[in-house]
C-alpha positions as CSV (number, residue, x, y, z in Angstrom):
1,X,5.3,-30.6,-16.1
2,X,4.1,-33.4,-13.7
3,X,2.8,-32.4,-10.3
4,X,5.6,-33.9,-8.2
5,X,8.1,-33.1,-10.4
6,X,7.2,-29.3,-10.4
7,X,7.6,-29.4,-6.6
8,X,11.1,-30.8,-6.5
9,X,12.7,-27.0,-6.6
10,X,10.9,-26.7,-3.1
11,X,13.6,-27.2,-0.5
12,X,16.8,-26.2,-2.9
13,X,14.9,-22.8,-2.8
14,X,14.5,-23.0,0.6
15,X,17.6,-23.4,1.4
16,X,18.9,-20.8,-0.8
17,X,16.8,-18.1,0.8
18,X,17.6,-19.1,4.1
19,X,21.1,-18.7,3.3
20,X,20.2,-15.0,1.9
21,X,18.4,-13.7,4.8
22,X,21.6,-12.1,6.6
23,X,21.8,-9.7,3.4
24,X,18.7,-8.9,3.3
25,X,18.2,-7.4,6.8
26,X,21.2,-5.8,6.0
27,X,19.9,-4.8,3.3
28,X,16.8,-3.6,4.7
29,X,18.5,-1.8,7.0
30,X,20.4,0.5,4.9
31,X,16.9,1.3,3.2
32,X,15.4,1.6,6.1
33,X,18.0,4.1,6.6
34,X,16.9,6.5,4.3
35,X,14.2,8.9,4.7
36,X,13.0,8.8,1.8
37,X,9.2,10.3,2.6
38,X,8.1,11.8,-1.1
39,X,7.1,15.1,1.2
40,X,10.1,18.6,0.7
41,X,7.7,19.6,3.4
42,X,8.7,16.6,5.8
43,X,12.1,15.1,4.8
44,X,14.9,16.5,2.2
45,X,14.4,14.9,-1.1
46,X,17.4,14.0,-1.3
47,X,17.2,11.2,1.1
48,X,14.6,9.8,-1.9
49,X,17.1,10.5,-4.5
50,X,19.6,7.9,-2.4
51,X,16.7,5.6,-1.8
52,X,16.0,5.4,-5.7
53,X,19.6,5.2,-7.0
54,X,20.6,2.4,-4.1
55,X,17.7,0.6,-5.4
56,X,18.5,0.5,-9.0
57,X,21.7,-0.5,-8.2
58,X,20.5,-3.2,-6.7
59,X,18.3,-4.9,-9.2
60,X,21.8,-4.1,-11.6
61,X,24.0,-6.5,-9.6
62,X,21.2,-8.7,-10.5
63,X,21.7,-8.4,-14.0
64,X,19.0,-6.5,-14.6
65,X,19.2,-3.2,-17.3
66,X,18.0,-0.8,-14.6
67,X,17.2,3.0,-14.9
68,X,15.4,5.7,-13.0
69,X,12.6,7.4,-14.2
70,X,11.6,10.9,-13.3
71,X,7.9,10.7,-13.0
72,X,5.5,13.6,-13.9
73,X,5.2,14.0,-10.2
74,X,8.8,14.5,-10.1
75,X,9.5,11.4,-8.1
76,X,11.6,9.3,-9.1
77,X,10.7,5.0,-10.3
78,X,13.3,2.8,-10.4
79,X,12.3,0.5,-13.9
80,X,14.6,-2.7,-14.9
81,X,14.2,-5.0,-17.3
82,X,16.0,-8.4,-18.2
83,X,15.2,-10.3,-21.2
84,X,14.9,-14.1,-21.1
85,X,15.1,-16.8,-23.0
86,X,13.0,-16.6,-26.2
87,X,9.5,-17.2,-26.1
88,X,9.7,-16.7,-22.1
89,X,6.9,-15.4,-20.0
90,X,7.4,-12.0,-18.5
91,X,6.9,-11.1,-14.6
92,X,6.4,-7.8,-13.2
93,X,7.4,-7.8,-9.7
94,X,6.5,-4.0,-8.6
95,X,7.2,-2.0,-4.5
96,X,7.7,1.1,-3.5
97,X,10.7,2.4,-2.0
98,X,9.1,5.6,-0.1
99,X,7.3,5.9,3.3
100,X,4.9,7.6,5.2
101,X,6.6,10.4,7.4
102,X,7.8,9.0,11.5
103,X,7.9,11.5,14.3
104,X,10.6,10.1,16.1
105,X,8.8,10.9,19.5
106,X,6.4,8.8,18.8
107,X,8.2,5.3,18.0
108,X,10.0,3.4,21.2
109,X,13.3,3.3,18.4
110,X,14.2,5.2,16.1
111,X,12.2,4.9,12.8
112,X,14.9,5.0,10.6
113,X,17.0,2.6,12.2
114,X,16.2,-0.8,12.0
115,X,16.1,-2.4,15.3
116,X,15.1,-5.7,16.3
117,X,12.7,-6.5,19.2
118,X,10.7,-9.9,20.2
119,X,11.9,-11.3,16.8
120,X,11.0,-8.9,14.8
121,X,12.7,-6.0,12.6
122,X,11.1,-2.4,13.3
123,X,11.8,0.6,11.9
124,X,9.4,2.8,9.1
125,X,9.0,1.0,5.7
126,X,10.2,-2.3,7.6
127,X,6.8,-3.7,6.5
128,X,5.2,-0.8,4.2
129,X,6.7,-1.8,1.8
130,X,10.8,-1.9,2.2
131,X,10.8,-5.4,3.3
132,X,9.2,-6.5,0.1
133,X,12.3,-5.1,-1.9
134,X,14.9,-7.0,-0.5
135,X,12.5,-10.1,-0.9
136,X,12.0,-9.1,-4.2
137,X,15.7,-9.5,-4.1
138,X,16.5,-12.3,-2.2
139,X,13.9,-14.2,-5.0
140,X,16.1,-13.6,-7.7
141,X,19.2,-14.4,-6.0
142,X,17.7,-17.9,-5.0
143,X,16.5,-18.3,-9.1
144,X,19.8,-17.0,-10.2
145,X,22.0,-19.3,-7.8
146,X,19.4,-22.5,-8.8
147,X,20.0,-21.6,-12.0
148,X,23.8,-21.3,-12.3
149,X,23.4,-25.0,-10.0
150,X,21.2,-26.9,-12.3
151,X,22.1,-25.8,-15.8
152,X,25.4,-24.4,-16.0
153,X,27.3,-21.2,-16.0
154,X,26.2,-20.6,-19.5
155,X,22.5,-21.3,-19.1
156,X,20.8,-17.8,-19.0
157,X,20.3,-16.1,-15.5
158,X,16.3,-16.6,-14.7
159,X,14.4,-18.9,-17.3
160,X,11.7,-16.2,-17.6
161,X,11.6,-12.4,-18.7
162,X,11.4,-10.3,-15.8
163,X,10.5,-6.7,-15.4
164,X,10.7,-4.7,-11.7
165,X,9.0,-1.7,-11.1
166,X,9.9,0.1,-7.7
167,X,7.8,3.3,-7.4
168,X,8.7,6.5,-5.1
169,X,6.0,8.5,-4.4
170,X,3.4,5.6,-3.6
171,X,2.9,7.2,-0.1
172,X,2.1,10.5,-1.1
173,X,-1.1,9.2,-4.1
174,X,0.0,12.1,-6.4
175,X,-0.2,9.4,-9.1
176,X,3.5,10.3,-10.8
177,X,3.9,6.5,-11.6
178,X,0.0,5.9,-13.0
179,X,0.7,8.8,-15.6
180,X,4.0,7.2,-16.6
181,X,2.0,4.3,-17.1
182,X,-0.7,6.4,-19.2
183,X,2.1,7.7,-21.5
184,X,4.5,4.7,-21.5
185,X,2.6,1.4,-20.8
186,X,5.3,-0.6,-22.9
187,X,7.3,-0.2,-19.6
188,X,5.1,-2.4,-17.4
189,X,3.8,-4.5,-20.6
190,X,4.0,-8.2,-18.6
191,X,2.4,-11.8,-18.5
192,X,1.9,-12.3,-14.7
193,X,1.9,-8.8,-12.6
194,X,2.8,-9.0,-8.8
195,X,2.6,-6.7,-6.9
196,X,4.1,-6.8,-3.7
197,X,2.7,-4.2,-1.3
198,X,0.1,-5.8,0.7
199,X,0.6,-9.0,3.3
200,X,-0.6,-12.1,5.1
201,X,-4.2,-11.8,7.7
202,X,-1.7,-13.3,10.0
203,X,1.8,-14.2,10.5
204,X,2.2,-17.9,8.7
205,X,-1.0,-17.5,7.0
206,X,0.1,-17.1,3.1
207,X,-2.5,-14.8,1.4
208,X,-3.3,-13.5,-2.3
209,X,-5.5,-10.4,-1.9
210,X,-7.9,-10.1,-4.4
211,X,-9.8,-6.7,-3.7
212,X,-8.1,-3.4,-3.2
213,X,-10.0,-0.3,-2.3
214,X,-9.4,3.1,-4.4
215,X,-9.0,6.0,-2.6
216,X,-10.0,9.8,-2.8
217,X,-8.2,12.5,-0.5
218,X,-10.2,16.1,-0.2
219,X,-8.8,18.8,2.0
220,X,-12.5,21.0,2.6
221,X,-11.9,25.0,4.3
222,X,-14.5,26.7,5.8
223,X,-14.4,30.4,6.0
224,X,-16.7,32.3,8.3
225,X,-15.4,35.3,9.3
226,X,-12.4,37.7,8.0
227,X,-10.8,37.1,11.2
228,X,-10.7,35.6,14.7
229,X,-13.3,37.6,17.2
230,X,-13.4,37.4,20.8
231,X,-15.5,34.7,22.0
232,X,-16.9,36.9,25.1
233,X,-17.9,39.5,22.8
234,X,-19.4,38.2,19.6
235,X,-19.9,34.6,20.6
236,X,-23.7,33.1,20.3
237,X,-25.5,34.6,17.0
238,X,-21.7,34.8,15.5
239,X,-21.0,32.1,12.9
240,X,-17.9,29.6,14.1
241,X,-15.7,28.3,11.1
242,X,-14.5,25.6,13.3
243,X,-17.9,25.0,14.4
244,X,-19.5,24.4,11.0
245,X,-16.6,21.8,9.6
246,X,-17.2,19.8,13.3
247,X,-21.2,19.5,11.8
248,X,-19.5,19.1,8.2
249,X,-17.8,16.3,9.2
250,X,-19.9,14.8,11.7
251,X,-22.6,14.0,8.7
252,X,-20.4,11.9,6.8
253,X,-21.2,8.8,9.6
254,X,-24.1,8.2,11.4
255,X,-24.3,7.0,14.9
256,X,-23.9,3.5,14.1
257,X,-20.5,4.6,12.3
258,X,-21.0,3.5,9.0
259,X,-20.6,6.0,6.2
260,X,-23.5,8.0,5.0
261,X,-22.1,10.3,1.6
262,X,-24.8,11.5,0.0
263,X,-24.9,9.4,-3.5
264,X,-22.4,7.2,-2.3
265,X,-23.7,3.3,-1.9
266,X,-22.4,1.9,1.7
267,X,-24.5,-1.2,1.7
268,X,-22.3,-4.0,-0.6
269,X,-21.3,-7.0,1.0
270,X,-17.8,-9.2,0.9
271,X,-18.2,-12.8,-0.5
272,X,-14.7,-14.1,0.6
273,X,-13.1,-15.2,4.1
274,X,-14.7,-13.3,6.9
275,X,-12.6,-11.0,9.3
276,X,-14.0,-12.0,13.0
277,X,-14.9,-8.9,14.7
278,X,-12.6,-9.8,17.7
279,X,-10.1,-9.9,15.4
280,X,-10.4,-6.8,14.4
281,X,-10.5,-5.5,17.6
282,X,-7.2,-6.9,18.6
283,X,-5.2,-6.0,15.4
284,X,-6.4,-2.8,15.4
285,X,-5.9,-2.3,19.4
286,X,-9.5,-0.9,20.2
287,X,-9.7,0.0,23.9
288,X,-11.5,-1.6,26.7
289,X,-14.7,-0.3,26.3
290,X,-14.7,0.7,22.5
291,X,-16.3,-1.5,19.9
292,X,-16.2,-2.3,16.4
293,X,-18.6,0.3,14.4
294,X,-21.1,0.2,11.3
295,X,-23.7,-2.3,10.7
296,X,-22.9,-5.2,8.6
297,X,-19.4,-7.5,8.9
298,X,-15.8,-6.3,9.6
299,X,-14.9,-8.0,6.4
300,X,-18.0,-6.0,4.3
301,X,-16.9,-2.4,5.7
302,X,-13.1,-3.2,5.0
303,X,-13.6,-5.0,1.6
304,X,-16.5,-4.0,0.0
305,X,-17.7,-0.4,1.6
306,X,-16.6,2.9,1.4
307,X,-15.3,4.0,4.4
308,X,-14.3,7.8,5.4
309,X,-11.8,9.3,7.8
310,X,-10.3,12.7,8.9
311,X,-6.9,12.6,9.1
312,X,-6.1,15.9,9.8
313,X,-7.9,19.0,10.8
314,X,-6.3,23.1,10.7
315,X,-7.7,24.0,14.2
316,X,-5.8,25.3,17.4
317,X,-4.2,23.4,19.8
318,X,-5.6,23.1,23.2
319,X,-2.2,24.2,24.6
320,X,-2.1,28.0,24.1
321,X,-6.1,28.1,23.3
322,X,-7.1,31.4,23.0
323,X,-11.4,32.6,24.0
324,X,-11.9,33.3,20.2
325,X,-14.5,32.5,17.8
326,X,-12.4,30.9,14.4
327,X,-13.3,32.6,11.2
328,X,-11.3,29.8,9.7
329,X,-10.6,26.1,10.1
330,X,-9.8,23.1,7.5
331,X,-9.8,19.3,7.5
332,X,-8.5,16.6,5.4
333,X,-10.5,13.6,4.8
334,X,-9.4,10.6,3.1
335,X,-12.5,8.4,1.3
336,X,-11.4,4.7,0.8
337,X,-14.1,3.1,-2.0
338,X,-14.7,0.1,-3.1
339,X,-14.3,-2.2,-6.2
340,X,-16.9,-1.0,-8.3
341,X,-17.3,2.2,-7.5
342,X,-15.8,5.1,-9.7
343,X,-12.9,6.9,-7.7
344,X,-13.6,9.9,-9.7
345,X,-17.8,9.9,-8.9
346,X,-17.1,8.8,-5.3
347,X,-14.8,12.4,-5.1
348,X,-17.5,14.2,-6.6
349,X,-20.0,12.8,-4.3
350,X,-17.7,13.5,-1.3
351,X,-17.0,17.1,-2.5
352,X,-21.1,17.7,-2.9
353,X,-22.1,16.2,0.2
354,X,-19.8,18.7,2.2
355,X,-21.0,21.5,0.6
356,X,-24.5,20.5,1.1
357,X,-23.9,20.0,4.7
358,X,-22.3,23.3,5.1
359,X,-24.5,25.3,8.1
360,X,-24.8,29.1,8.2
361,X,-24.3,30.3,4.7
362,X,-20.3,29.9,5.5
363,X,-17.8,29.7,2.4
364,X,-16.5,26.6,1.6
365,X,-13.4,25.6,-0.8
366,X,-11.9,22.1,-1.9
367,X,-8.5,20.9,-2.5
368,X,-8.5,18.0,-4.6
369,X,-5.1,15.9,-3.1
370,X,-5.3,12.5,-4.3
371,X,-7.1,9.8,-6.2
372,X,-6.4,6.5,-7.1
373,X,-9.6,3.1,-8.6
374,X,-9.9,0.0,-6.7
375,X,-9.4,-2.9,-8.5
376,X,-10.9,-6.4,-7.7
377,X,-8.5,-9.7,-9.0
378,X,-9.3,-11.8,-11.4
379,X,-8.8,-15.5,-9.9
380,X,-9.5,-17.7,-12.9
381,X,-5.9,-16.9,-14.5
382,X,-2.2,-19.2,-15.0
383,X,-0.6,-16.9,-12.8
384,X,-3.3,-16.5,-9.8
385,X,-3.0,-20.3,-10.0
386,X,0.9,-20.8,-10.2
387,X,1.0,-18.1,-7.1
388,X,-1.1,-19.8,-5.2
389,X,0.8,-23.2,-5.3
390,X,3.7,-21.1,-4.6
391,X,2.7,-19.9,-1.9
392,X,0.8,-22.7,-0.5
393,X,4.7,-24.7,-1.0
394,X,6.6,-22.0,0.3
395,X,4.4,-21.4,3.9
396,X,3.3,-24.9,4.3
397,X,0.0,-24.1,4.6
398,X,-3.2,-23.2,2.5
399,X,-3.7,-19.8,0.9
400,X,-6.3,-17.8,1.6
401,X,-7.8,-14.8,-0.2
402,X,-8.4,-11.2,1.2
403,X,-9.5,-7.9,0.5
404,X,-7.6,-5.0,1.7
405,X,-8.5,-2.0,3.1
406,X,-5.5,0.5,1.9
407,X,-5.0,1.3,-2.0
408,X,-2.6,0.9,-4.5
409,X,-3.0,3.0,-7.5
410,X,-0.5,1.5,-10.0
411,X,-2.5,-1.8,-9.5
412,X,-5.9,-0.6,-11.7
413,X,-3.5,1.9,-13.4
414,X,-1.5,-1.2,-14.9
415,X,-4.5,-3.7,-15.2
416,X,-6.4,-1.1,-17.9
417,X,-3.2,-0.5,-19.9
418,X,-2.7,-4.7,-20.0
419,X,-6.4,-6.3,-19.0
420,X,-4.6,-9.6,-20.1
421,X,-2.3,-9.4,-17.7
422,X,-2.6,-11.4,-14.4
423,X,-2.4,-9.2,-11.7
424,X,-1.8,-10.9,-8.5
425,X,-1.2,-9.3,-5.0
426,X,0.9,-10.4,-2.2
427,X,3.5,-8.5,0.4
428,X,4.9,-9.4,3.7
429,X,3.0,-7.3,6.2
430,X,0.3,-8.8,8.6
431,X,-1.9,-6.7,10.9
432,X,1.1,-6.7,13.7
433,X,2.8,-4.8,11.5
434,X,1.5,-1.3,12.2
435,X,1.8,-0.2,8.7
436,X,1.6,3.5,8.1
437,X,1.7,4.0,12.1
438,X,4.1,4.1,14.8
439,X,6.8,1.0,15.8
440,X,6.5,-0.4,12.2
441,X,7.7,-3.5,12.3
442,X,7.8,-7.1,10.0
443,X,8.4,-10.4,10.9
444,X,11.9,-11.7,8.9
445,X,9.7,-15.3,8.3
446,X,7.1,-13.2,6.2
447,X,10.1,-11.6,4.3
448,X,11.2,-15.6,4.1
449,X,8.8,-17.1,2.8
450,X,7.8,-14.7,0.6
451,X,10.8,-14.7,-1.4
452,X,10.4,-18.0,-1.7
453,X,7.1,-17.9,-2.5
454,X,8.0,-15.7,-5.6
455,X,11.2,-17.7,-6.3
456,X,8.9,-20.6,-7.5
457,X,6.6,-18.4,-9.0
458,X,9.8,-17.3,-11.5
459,X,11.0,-21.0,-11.8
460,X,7.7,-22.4,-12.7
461,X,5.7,-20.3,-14.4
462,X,5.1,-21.0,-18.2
463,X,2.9,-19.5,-21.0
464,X,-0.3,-21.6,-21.2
């Protein structure tokens, strides 16, 4: 199809979106509502049991054959399929319906209601990844309406086959939905793969990321003592639990902050748009009087470096602290790695290191919690380059390409059971969005354009 022919569906789609964006923060708001962190230990499952049947529901008013799946995690994935007209391409468009936990005391709303501020919707899964559902949503309402429009009430519902994957437990990386995938790859067998959980490097700025980071979570205990011992009386040739996993922990950087894993290679560099430094500083909110860590560029420590963090530590509180030597103390650290780099390897490496660096003869254990590959994009596909126009139409502007920092595990897990699928990654976050932190929040125009953006992707796209 011509050029300027292909771009006529532009502004009809527009319009059609504009005119669905009152149901979708409705919309978003009633998911928002729901709790749904894949944790017993943090919210009643339940609240993901309403999460996952309001969603299938959803995509069923669509016209869409959709079911739940009960993962071997026990979570449950919302899977629906529609069938179009012969010969059709297929598109996967996947999310995730659960959310990292939100102490209320920490947000200036309450997290699970969706409140707007400044022009833009808060509330936790807003951005991560709640908001890409309803425009996952909004995209085939705009198709369905364009279709009904321009060839009739009889003319099937989307002119392409379309599969939508919404996963519940995404948060948690206990890789229920990868094992599905393992045993039933039929379910998320497609043409053109998008998956919907990452965002823009700034509001307006339309994005395909092309580089996602695996990621490897280890909870390490140190055991020094059979119990506690007064710090007066046995402290000085008496070894300190709490003391060894600070030295532990403290070797897995070294002064310049970069990371320093034994076996582990922290030196690769990132070949696509750069990430300034004072960027970085302001979307992340560094302090006056902090700086930006690690030798090297942001963009080569985000993108193409493993990077290590503690992100939470069994030690106890300063309020209440007691003069005591701890026989006991535990940490968990989460290990993002790069494309090219075994997930698997990189946990072993992790594992040995801390082990190694253990002082004083103390015991040590590991808990293996989560582990998910990075995957890097291939860019020379149809879909990568139907996307891109897409989104290029749909934000007025030119696309970029990004790595990202954070991991998504179906995304390898679905690009080894189909490598001829084009896997392409978009979302409607951008760094104000505080993902996975407090005052989550997403701007609606991301949610706006990026249903559009997809609407043209499913009106467009043909097989080669």
């Amino acid at each position: 199809m011509p050029a300027n022919e292909d771009r006529t569906d532009v502004q009809e789609l527009r319009d059609a979106v504009a005119r669905l964006m009152p149901q979708a923060r409705e919309e978003l708001a009633t998911l928002v509502g729901y709790r749904s962190v894949a944790d017993p230990a943090v919210e009643d499952p339940e609240q993901c049991r309403l999460a996952a049947r309001w969603v299938r529901d959803a995509f069923a008013a669509e016209g869409l054959d959709a079911r739940l799946v009960t993962t071997p995690d026990g979570s449950d994935a919302v899977i629906a399929t529609h069938d179009g007209p012969a010969g059709a391409p297929r598109v996967l468009l996947y999310a995730h319906y659960d959310v990292q936990p939100a102490p209320a005391s920490e947000w200036t709303t309450p997290p699970f209601e969706l409140t707007e501020r400044d022009g833009r919707w808060y509330g936790r899964g807003a951005a991560d990844c709640k908001g890409s559902i309803v425009a996952h949503l909004a995209a085939l309402r705009a198709v369905r309406a364009r279709q009904a429009a321009t060839a009739g009430a009889d003319a099937p519902p989307y002119p392409v086959s379309l599969t939508v994957v919404v996963e519940g437990s995404e948060e948690q990386g206990t890789g229920g939905l990868e094992r599905h995938v393992e045993q039933h790859p039929e379910d998320v067998a497609a043409d053109v793969v998008v998956i919907g959980d990452v965002g823009n490097v700034a509001v307006g700025v339309p994005t395909l990321t092309v580089a996602l980071r695996g990621m490897v979570q280890v909870t390490v205990r140190v055991t020094a003592l059979d119990g506690n011992r007064h710090s007066g009386a046995f402290g000085g040739p008496t070894p300190d639990a709490l003391a060894a996993l600070v030295a532990m922990l403290a070797s897995l950087r070294d002064a310049e902050g970069n990371t320093t894993i034994d076996g582990l290679d922290a030196t690769g560099t990132w070949d696509g748009a750069p990430y300034p430094a004072e960027q970085l500083a302001r979307d992340a909110g560094i302090v006056e009087g902090a700086r930006v860590i690690g030798s090297g560029s942001v963009a080569d420590h985000l993108w193409a470096r493993p990077a290590v963090t503690i992100i939470g530590i069994d030690a106890p509180p300063v309020v209440g602290a007691l003069p005591a030597i701890q026989g006991t103390a535990a940490a968990t650290v989460s290990l993002r790695v790069p494309p090219g780099t075994d997930a698997a390897a990189a946990e072993q490496a992790l594992i040995e290191h801390l082990r190694a660096a253990a002082p004083w003869g103390v015991q040590v254990s590991f808990e293996r919690e989560g582990i998910g590959q990075p995957f890097a994009a291939r860019q020379d596909t149809r879909g990568f380059e139907v996307l891109s126009e897409a989104m290029a139409d749909a934000f007025g502007a030119p696309v970029q390409t990004a790595g990202q920092g954070g991991s998504i595990p179906l995304t390898a897990a679905i690009a080894a059971a189909h490598p001829d699928a084009s896997v392409v990654m978009i979302g409607v976050s951008e760094p104000a969005s505080r993902m996975h932190s407090s005052d989550e929040s997403v701007d609606p125009g991301e949610i706006e354009r990026m249903a559009l953006a997809e609407a043209l992707l499913l009106t467009r796209y043909r097989h080669e």
